[in-house]
N, C-alpha and C positions, 0 to 999 in steps of 0.2 A: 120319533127317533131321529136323531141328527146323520146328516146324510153321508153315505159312505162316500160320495163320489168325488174325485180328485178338483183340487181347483188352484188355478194358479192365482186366485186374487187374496191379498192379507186379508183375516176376516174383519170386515167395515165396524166401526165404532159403534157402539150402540144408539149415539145421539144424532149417526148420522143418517139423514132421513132417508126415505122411502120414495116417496114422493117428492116431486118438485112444479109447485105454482106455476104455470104461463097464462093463465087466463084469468077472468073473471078477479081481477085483483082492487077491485077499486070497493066491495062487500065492508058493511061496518065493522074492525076487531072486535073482538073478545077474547079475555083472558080463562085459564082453565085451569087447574093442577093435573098434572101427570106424575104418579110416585112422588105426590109431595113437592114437586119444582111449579113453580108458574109458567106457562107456555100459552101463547097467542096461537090465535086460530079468526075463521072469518066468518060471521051470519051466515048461516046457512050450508057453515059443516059438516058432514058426518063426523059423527066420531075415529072413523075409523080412517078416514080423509086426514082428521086434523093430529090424530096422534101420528099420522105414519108421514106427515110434515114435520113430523118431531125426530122420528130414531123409525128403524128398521123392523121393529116388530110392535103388535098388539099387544099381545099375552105371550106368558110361556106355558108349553103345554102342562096340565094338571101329572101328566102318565112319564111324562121323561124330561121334561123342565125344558125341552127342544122351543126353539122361538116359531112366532105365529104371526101372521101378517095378514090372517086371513084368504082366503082361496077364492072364490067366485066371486067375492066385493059386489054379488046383488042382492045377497040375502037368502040364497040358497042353500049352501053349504053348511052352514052352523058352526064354522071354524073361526067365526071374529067375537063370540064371547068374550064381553071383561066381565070386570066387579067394580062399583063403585065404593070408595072407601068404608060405607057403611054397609056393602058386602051384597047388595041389591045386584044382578046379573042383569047387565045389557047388551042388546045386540050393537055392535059397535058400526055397521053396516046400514043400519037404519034408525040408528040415534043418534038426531042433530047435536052437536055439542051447547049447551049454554054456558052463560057468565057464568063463572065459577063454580062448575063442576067439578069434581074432585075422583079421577079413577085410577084402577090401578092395573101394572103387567105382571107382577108376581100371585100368584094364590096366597105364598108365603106373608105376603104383606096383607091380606085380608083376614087369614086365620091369628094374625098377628094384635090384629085392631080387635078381633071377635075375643081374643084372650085378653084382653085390655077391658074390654069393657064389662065383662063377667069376671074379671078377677080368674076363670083358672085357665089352665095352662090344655095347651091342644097339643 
């Protein structure tokens, strides 16, 4: 549910990240898809590291479409689920990113590919 509490900041871009790099920066790239864009990330990512070097959230919730970013970032919580394009659920918190993975933040974008590839319609 998106949060009632008052804020005096304009709500931030969706691209614009979460995280920001100070350390450890010299790791070999690798490139990734996120919703279909190509995005760079470093050897030895998490997932959840390298998408929220991308934009401000993981997922959006299945229950209220509210954005997700994850909560404990150790692996406790269960709130940094994705889907990767072919709809396989990873923990985003303990899966290192590789070359050219491909995941996604909408549900609506994976019920989307699963009606694609069966032909009907969900």
């Amino acid at each position: 549910m998106p949060s009632t509490l008052p804020s005096t900041h304009a709500p931030a871009s969706r691209r614009e990240p979460q995280f920001i790099r100070v350390a450890e920066t010299r790791r070999e790239p690798l490139h990734f898809f996120l919703d279909g864009q190509e995005v760079a990330a470093l050897q030895g990512d998490t997932l959840l590291t390298a998408v929220l070097m991308q934009q401000r959230r993981v997922r959006e919730s299945e229950f209220s479409g509210a954005p997700r970013a994850g909560f404990c970032l150790i692996g406790a919580c269960q709130d940094c689920w994705m889907r990767t394009e072919d709809g396989k659920r990873v923990r985003a918190c303990s899966t290192l990113v590789t070359e050219g993975m491909r995941v996604l933040t909408r549900l609506a974008a994976v019920e989307a590919g699963a009606a694609d590839e069966t032909g009907d319609a969900r």
